[in-house]
matplotlib code that plots the C-alpha trace (Angstrom):
import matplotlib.pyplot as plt

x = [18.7, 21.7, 19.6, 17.8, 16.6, 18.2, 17.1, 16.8, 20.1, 21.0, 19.0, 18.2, 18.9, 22.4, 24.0, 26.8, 29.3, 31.0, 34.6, 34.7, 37.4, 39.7, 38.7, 40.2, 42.9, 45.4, 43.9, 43.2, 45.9, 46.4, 45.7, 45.3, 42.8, 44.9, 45.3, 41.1, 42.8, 40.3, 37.5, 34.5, 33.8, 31.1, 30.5, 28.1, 26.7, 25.2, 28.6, 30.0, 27.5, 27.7, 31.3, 30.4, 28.0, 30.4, 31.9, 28.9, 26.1, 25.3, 24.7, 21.9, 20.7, 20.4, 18.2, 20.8, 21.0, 24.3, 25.3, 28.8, 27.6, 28.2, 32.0, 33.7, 31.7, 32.1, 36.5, 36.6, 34.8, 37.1, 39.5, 38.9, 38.4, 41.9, 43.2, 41.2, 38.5, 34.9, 32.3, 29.3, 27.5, 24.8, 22.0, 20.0, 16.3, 13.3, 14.1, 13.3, 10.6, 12.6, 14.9, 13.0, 11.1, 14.2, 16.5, 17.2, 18.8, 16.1, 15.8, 19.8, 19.9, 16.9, 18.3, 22.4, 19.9, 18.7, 22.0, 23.6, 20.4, 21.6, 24.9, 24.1, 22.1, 24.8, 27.3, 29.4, 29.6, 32.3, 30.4, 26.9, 28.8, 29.6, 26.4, 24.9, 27.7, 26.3, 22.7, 23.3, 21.4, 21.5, 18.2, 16.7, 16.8, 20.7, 20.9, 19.0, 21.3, 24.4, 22.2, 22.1, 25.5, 26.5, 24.3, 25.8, 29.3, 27.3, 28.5, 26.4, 24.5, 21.7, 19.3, 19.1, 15.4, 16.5, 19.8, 22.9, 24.9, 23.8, 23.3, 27.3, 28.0, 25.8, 27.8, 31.2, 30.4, 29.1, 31.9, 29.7, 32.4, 36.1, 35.6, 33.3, 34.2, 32.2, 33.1, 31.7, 32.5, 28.6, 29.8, 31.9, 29.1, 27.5, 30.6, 31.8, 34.6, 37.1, 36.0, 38.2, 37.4, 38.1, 39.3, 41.2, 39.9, 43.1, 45.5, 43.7, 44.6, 42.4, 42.3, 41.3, 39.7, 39.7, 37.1, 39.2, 41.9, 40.4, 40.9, 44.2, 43.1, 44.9, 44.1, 46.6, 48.4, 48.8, 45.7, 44.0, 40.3, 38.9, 40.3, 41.6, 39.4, 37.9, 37.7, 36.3, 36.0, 36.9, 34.2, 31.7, 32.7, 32.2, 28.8, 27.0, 28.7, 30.4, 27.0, 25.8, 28.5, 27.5, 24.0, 24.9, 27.7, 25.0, 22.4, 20.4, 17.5, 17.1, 18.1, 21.4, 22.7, 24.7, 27.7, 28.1, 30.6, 32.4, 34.6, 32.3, 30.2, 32.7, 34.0, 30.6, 29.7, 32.9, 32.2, 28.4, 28.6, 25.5, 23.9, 20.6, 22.7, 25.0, 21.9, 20.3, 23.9, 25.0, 26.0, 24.7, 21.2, 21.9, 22.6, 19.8, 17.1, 18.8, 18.2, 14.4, 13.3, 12.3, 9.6, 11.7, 14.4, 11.7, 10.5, 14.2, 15.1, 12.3, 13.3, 16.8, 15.3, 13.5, 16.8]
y = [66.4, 65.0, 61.9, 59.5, 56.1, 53.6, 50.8, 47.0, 45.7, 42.5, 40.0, 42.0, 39.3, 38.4, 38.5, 39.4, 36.2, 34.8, 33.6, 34.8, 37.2, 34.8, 32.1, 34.5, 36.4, 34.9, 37.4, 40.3, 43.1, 46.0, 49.4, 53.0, 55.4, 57.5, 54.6, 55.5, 59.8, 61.1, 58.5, 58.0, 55.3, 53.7, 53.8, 52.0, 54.6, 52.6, 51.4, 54.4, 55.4, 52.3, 53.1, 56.7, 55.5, 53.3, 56.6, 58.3, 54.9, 55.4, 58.9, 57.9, 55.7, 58.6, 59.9, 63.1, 62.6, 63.8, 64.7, 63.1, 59.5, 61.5, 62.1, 58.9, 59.5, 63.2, 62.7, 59.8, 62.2, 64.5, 62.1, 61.2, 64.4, 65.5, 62.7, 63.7, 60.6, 61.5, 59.6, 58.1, 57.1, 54.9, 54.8, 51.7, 52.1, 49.7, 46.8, 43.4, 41.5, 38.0, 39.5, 40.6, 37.7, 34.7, 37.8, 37.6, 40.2, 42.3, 39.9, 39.9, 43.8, 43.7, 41.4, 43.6, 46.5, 45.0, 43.6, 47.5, 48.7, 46.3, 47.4, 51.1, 50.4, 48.8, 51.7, 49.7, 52.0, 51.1, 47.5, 49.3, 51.0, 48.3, 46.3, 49.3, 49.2, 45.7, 46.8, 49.5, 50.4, 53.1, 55.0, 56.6, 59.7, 59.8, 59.4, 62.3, 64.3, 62.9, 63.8, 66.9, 67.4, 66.0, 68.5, 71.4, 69.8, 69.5, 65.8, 63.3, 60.2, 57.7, 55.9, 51.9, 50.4, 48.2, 47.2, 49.3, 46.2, 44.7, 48.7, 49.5, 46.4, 47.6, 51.1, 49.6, 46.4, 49.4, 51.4, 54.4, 53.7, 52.3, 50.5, 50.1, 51.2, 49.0, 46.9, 43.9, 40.9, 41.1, 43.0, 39.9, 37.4, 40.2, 40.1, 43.9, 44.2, 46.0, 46.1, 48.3, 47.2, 48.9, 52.2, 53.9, 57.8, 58.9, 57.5, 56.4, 53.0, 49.5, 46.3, 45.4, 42.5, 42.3, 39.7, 38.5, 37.6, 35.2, 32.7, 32.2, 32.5, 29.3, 27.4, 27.5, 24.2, 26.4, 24.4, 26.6, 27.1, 27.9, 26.9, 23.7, 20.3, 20.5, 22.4, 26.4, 25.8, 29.4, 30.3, 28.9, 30.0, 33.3, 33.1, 31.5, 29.1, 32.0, 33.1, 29.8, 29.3, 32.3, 30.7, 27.9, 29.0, 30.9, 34.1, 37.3, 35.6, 31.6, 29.9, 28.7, 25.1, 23.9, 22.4, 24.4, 27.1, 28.4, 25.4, 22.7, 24.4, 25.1, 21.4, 20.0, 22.4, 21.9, 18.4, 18.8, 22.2, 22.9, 24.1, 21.9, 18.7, 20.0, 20.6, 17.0, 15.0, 13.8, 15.5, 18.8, 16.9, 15.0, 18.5, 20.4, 17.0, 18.0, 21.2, 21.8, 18.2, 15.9, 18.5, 21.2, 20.3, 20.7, 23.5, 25.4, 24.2, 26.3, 29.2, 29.0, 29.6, 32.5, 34.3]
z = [-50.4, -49.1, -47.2, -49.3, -49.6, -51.5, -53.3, -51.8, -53.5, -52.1, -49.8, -46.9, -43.5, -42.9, -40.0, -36.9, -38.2, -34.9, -35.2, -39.2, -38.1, -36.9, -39.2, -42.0, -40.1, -42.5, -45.3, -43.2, -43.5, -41.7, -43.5, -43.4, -44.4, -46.0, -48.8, -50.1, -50.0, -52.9, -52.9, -50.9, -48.6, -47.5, -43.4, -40.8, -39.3, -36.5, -35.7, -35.2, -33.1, -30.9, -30.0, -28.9, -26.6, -25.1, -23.3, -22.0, -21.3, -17.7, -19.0, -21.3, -18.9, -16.7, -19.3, -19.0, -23.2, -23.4, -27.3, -26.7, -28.4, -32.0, -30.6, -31.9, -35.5, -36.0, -35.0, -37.6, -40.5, -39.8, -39.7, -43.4, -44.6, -43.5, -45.5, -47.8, -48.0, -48.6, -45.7, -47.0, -43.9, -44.5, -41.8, -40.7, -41.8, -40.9, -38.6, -40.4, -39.2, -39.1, -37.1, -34.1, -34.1, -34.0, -32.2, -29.0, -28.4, -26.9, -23.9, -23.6, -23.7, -21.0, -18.7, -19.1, -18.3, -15.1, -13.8, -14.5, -12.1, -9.2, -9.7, -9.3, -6.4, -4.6, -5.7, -8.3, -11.2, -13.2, -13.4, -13.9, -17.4, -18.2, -17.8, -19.9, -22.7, -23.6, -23.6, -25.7, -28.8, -30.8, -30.8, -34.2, -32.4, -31.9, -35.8, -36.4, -34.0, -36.5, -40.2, -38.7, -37.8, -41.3, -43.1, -41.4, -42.6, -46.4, -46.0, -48.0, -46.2, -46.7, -44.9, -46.2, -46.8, -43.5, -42.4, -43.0, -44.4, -47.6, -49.1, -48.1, -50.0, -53.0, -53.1, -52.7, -55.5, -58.0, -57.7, -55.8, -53.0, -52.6, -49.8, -46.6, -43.0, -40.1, -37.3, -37.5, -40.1, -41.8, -45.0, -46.0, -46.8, -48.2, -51.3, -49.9, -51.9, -49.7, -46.3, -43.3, -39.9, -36.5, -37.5, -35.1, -35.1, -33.7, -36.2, -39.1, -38.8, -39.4, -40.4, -44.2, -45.9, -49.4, -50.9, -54.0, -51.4, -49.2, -52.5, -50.4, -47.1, -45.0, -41.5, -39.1, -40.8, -44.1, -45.8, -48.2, -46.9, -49.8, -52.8, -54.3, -52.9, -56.2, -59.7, -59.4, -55.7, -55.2, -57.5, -55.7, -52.3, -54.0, -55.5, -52.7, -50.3, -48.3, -47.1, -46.9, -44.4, -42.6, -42.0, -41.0, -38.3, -36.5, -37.5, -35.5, -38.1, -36.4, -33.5, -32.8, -33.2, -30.4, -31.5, -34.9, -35.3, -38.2, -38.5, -38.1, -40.6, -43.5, -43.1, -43.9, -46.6, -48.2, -48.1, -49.5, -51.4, -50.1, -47.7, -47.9, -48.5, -45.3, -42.9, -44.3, -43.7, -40.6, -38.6, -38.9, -39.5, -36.0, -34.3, -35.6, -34.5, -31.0, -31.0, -33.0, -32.9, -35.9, -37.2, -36.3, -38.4, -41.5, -40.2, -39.8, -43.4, -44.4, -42.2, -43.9, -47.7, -46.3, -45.0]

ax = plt.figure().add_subplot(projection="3d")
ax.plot(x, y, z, "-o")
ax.set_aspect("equal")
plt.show()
């Protein structure tokens, strides 16, 4: 059958990385799809789903279930396919405990819900959509709708044991797929080889990260980021400490530290090459007391190991 489930390939909790885009723009190129024309690639499904219902929300709120969500997703396959690019979309599977217990996202999405009600009531549409296009979430039902569309097309798919991420890294690092397509910056820490981001369905057109190059990614004063304070620094950034820096700027899987953001956290952790010797050194020890207290502190150390 063309959907199946995949093997767990990779640890299964990382996360939405806040200011990683920018952090790295110095790397990030802009591409088109036409450079993957007779591979496959690797898609987020759930991504391009979430743009689609950007254009029809206040429908689905209407409970009006409109099929025009799939739009976005079903131009960008053909899209592909006429430059002759194979999509693999990969489908989010079970939701992960840890996340919708340290999440908060479900009391966010409620409370954008609520605001979009007041705003119909009082006539205000365009701010209602809006409201609605940050509560949005895409429902397992909607992905059916899309299987079935792809089946019809005889295009290949998979659903992922939980999240979509770390199982389009697997198929890109094992050569299944050339590259990934998503929107978001999570594939990176998961070591996605080639990742394309934003792709325009009109022209074909994105953004692309490629892992190896980040070895000479630069700050904005031309300082190499990660490479060069000390022998194989490079290497390690590779094999652990770029998702280590992921965790500590901020996760969907514990709560957020005040005060740490994707700088703070890759100047300690280049100055501890750790992440346990980061979170145990002032300051990042100092901000997490603030924020979980002096038993706390223990207590999110542990959390970290389990992510």
């Amino acid at each position: 059958p063309a959907c199946r489930w995949a093997p767990t390939p990779w640890p299964a909790a990382i996360m939405g990385v806040a200011g990683l885009h920018s952090f790295i723009a110095s790397v990030i190129q802009p591409a088109h799809i036409s450079e993957f024309a007779g591979k496959k690639v690797a898609v987020d499904a759930s991504s391009w789903l979430h743009r689609g219902i950007f254009t029809c929300s206040l429908e689905l709120e209407a409970g009006q279930c409109p099929d025009q969500f799939m739009d976005f997703a079903l131009r960008a396959v053909e899209l592909l396919l006429a430059h002759n690019v194979t999509p693999y979309l990969v489908f989010d599977g079970a939701r992960l405990p840890i996340k919708t217990a340290a999440s908060g996202r479900r009391e966010a999405r409620a409370a954008h819900r609520q605001r979009a009600v007041a705003h119909l009531r009082a006539g205000r549409e365009a701010e209602a959509r809006a409201e609605l296009n940050k509560a949005a979430g895409v429902a397992p039902w909607m992905s059916r709708l899309l299987m079935d569309e792809l089946n019809k097309r005889g295009l290949p798919f998979l659903v992922a044991p939980y999240e979509a991420d770390p199982q389009i890294a697997f198929l890109v690092r094992e050569g299944v797929c050339a590259a990934a397509v998503t929107e978001d910056s999570d594939l990176i820490p998961y070591g996605c080889p080639k990742t394309l981001f934003k792709l325009d369905d009109r022209s074909g057109r994105g953004s692309l990260v490629c892992l190896a190059d980040l070895q000479a990614a630069e700050d904005e004063k031309g300082r190499h980021l990660f490479d060069g304070s000390w022998a194989r620094e490079w290497e390690a950034w590779r094999s652990s400490l770029l998702l280590d820096l992921c965790i500590a700027a901020g996760t969907d899987y514990l709560p957020s530290i005040k005060g740490v953001a994707i700088k703070t956290a890759h100047k300690e952790l280049r100055k501890h090459r750790s992440l346990d010797a980061a979170f145990r050194a002032a300051p990042l020890s100092t901000k997490l007391e603030k924020a979980t207290g002096d038993a706390g502190a223990a207590s999110y150390l542990e959390q970290v190991e389990r992510v």
